[in-house]
C-alpha positions in Angstrom: 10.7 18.9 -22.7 9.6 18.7 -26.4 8.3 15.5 -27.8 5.6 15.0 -30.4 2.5 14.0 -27.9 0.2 11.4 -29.7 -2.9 13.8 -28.3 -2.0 16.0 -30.7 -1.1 13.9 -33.9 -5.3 12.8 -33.5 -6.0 16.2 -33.5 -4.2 16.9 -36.4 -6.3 13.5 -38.6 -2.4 12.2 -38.7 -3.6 9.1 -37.3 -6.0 7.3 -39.2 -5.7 4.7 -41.2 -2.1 4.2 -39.7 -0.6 1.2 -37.8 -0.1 2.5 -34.2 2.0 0.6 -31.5 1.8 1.0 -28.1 4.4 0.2 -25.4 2.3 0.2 -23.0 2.9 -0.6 -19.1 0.6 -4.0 -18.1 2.7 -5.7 -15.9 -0.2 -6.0 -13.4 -0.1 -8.0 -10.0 -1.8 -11.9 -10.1 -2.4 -14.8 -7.8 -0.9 -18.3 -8.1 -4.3 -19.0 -10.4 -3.0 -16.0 -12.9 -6.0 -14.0 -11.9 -5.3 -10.0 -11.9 -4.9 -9.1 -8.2 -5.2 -5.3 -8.9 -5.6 -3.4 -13.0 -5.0 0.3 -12.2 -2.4 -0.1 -14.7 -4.2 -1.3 -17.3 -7.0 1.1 -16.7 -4.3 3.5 -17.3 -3.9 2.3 -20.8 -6.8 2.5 -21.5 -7.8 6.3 -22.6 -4.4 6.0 -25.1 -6.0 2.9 -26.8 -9.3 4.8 -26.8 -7.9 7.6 -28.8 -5.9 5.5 -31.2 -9.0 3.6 -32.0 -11.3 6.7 -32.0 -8.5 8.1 -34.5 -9.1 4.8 -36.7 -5.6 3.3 -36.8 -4.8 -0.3 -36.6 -3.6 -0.6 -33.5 -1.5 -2.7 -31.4 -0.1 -2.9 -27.9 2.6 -4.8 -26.3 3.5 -5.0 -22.7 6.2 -6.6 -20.1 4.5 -9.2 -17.4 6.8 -10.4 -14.7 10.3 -11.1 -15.7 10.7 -13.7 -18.5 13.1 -15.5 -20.2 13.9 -14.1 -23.4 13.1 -16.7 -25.9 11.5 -19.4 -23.2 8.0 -18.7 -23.4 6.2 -20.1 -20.3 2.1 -20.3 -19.7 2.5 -18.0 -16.5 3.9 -15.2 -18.6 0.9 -14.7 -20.9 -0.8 -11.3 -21.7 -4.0 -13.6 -21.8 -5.7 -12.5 -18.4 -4.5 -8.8 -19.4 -6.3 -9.3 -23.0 -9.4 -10.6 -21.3 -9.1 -7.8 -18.9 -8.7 -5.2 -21.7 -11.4 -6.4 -23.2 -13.8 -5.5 -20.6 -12.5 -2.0 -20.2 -12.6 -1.1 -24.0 -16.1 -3.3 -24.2 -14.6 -4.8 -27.4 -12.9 -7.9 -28.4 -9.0 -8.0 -28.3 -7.2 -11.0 -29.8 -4.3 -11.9 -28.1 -1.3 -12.0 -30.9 2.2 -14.7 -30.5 5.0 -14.3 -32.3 4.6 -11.1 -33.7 7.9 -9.7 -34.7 7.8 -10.7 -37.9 4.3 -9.3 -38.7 1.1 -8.7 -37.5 -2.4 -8.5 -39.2 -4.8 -6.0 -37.8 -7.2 -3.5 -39.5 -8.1 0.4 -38.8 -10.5 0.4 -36.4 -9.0 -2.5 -34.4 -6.9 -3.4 -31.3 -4.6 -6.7 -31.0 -2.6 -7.2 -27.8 0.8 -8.3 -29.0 2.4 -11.3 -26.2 4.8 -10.5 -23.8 7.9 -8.4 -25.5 10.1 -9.3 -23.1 10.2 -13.0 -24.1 11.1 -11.8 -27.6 15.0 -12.4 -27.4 17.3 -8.6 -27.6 14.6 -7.3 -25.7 16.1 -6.1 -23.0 19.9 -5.1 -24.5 18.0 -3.2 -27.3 19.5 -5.5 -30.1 18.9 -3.4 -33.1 18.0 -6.1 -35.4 14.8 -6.5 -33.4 13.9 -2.8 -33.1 14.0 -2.2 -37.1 11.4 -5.3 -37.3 9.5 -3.7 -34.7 9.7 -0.7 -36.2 9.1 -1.7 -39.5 5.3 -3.0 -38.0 3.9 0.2 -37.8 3.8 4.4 -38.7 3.7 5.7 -35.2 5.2 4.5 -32.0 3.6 5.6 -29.2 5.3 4.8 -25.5 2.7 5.5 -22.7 4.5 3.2 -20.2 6.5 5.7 -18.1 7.0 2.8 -15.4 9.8 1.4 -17.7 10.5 5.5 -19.3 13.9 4.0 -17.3 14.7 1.4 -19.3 16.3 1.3 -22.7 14.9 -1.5 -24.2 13.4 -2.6 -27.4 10.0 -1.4 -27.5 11.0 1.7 -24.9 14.1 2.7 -26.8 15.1 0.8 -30.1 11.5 0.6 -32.0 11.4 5.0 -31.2 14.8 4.8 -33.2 13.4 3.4 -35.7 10.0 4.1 -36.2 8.9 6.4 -38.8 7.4 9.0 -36.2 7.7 8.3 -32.2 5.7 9.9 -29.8 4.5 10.4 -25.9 1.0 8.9 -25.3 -1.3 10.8 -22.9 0.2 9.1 -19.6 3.9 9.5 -20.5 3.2 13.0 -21.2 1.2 13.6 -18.2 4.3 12.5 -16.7 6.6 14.6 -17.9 3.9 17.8 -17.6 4.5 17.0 -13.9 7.1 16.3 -13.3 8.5 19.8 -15.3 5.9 21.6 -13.0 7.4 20.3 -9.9 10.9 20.2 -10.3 11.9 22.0 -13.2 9.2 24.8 -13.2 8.3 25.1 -9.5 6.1 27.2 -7.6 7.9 28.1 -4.3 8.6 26.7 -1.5 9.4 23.5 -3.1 9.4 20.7 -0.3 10.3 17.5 -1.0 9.3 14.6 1.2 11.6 11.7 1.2 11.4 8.4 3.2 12.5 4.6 3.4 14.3 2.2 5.2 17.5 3.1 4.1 20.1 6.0 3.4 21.6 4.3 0.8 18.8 3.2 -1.7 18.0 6.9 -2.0 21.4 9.1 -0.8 21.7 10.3 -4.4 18.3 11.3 -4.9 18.8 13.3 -1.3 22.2 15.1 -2.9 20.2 15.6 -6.2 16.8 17.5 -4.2 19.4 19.5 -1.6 20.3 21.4 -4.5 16.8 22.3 -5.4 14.1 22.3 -2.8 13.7 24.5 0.7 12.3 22.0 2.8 13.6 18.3 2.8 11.7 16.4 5.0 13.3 13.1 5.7 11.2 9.7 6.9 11.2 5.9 7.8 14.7 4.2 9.0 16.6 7.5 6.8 14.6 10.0 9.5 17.2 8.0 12.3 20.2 8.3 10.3 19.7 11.8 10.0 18.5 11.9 14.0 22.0 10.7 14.7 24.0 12.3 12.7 22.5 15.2 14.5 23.4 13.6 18.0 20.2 12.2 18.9 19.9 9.0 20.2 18.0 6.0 18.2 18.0 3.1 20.6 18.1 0.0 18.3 16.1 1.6 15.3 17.2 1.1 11.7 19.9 3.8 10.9 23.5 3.5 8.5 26.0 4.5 10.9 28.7 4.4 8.4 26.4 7.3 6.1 26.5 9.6 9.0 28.8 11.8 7.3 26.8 11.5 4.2 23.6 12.6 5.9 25.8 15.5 7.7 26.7 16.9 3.8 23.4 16.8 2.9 22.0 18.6 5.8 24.8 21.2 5.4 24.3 21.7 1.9 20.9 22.8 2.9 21.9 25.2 5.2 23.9 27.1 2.9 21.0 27.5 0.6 19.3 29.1 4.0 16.9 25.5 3.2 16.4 23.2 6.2 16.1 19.1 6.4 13.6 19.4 10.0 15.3 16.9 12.4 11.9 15.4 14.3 11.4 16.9 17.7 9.9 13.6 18.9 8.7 10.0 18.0 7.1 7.4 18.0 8.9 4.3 19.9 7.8 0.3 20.7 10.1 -2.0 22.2 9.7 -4.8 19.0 8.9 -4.4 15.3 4.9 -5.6 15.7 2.0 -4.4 15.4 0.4 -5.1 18.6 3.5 -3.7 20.2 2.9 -0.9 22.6 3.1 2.5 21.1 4.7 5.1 23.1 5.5 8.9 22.3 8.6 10.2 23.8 10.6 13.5 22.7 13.9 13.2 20.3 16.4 13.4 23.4 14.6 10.6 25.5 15.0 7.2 23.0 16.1 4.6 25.4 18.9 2.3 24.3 16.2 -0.7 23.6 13.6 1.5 21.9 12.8 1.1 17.9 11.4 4.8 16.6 8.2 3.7 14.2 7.4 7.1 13.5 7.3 10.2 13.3 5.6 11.8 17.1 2.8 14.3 16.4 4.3 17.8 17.8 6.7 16.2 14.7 3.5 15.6 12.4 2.1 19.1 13.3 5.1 21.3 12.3 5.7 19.4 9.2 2.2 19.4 8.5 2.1 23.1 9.0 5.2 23.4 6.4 3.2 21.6 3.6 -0.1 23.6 4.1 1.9 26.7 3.5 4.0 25.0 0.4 4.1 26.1 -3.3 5.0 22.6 -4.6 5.0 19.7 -2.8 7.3 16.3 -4.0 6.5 12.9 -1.8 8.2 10.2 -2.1 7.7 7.7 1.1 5.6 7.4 4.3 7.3 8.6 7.4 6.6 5.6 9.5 5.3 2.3 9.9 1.4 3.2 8.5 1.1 -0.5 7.5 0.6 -1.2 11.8 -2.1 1.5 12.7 -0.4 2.4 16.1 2.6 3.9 14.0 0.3 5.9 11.2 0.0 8.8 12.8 2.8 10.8 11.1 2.0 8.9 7.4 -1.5 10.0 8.4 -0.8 13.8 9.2 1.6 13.9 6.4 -1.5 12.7 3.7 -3.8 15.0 4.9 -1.4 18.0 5.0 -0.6 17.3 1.9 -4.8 16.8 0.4 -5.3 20.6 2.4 -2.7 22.1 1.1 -3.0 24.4 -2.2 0.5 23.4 -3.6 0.6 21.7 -6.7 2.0 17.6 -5.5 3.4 15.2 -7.3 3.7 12.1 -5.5 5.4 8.3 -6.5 6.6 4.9 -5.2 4.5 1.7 -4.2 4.9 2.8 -0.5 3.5 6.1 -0.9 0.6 5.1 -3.2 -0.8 2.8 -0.5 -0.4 5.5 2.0 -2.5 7.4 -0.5 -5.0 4.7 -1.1 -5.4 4.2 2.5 -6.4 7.6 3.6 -8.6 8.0 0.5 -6.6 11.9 -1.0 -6.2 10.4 -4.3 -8.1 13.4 -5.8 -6.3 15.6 -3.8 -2.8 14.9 -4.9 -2.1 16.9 -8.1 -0.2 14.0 -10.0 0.1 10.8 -8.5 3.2 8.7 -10.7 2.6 5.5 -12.1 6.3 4.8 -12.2 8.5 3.6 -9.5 11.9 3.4 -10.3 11.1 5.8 -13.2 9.6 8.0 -10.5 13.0 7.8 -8.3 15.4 8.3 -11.2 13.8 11.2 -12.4 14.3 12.8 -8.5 18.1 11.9 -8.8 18.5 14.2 -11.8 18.6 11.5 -14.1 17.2 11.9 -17.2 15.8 8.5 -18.5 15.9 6.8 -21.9 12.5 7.2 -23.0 12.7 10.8 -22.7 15.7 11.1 -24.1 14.9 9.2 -27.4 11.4 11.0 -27.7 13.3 14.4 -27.5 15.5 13.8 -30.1 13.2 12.3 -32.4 11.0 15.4 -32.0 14.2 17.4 -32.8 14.6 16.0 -36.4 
């Protein structure tokens, strides 16, 4: 994918003494009180603010928080405790800037947070008239927010219209290094791990990866759909019934790659959704009619886990069970450390999966971990998302 990468535009001393703006992505977790529950994004913005600065530009950032009404601003959706927040990270002051579209005042060498962008009104239908005034505010657009990469809005999609030169800041084009590694580029076997509650949230992101990978390992309440489609019995676990035949395609077109989607051999059971419920391991053929499966069982865990070790490129999207209750971890467990061993390059995404990450501490073992979500998933349906496509083209003139 070629797009003009604001890495190298420093490099090149194109950068100082210009106005730089920054879509970043700061829309960060709070409390009732406002205060910032958990900053990995905005420690993730930080090192394309660095550069900018380091380049001496005049630089500004702007950032979504929470959803908005466009034109309504409301105390709760400030960029204040992000500002203060920033300004602990960069060890520098940054002035929180209102009402900005019409101009903002900020010298080389500087940073300014600009307020919430989604409370400026055509935000979010990409009215042009705003994106010329936001593009008219700087030289170089920069987006390093891949979590909204999904979006065409107007500081993801109209101001890189507009903007004299619009480029991919160091996190967006991590993203797309990875994500070109692992699904475009791939070292083989390419397995894909894909889990959830639910068929139907992510059947066309199944289609889309039985096309590409060998191994599609399935998890969560889409592990049971797939278990009956391929006559097993569930008990009362979460399955689609009416995606049976959905499931059955997938699985088939699969096999006629000679690729496989491993049905588990057994699991993980309780009689109620808790986590103090008694765990019990039975094999796929013995799931009593009151049973829930929670998770994967481990002669289940084992043969997937011995699938990853041996894997060229690894894609993981969703724990295989219930890890949140510790009784039904095991398989999220084996899965994460399969995956830490393993010398395949992984890319992995998706709230779900970067808790299961956190909470068995392979964070530096995962190649790429995504900062995206629904970015993250529409990228692994074959989409190709806004952000991208406007940086390409701009390149391309």
């Amino acid at each position: 994918m070629n797009v003009i990468r604001f890495t190298d535009l420093c490099a090149q001393g194109k950068v100082a003494g210009q106005r730089v703006f920054i879509r970043a992505d700061l829309n960060v977790p709070q409390d009732d009180t406002g205060r910032i529950t958990e900053d990995t994004r905005i420690r993730a913005s930080v090192p394309c603010i660095q550069q900018a600065l380091a380049a001496g530009a005049a630089v500004m950032v702007t950032s979504h928080l929470g959803r908005p009404t466009e034109g309504e601003f409301k105390p709760e959706d400030s960029l204040a405790p992000v500002a203060a927040r920033l300004a602990e990270l960069l060890g520098r002051e940054v002035p929180l800037v209102a009402n900005w579209v019409d101009g903002v005042d900020v010298k080389p060498g500087n940073v300014v947070l600009l307020e919430n962008c989604r409370v400026n009104k055509g935000e979010k239908k990409n009215d042009p008239a705003l994106a010329k005034k936001m593009a008219a505010l700087c030289d170089i657009y920069v987006n390093d927010a891949f979590g909204t990469a999904h979006r065409a809005e107007g500081t993801t999609y109209g101001i890189a219209e507009y903007a004299k030169v619009a480029s991919a800041g160091p996190l967006l084009a991590a993203e797309i290094d990875a994500i070109t590694r692992a699904l475009a580029t791939p070292k083989r076997p390419l397995v894909a791990i894909v889990a959830g509650s639910k068929v139907s949230t992510k059947l066309t992101i199944l289609k889309s990866l039985a096309e590409k990978v060998d191994q599609l390992i399935v998890g969560g309440g889409i592990a049971n759909t797939f278990m009956l489609a391929a006559g097993l019995p569930i008990g009362k676990s979460l399955a689609e019934p009416d995606l049976l035949d959905q499931a059955k395609a997938v699985i088939e077109a699969m096999r006629a790659r000679g690729a496989a989607v491993p049905i588990p051999v057994d699991v993980v059971t309780a009689k109620a959704f808790s986590a103090d419920a008694p765990a019990t391991v039975k094999a796929s053929t013995d799931v009593a009619a009151d049973d829930l499966i929670l998770d994967i069982g481990p002669k289940t865990a084992a043969q997937l886990a011995a699938q990853l070790r041996e894997a060229g490129t690894i894609v993981w999207n969703g724990p295989v069970g219930v890890f949140e209750f510790d009784a039904f971890a095991g398989g999220t467990k084996a899965i994460a450390e399969a995956i830490a061993e393993s010398p395949a390059f992984s890319i992995a995404g998706g709230g779900d999966t970067l808790a299961a990450i956190a909470k068995y501490g392979i964070e530096s073992k995962v190649g790429y971990i995504s900062t995206g979500g629904g970015a993250f998933l529409e990228i692994l349906e074959g989409k190709t998302l806004p952000a991208f496509e406007i940086l390409t083209r701009r390149a391309a003139q």
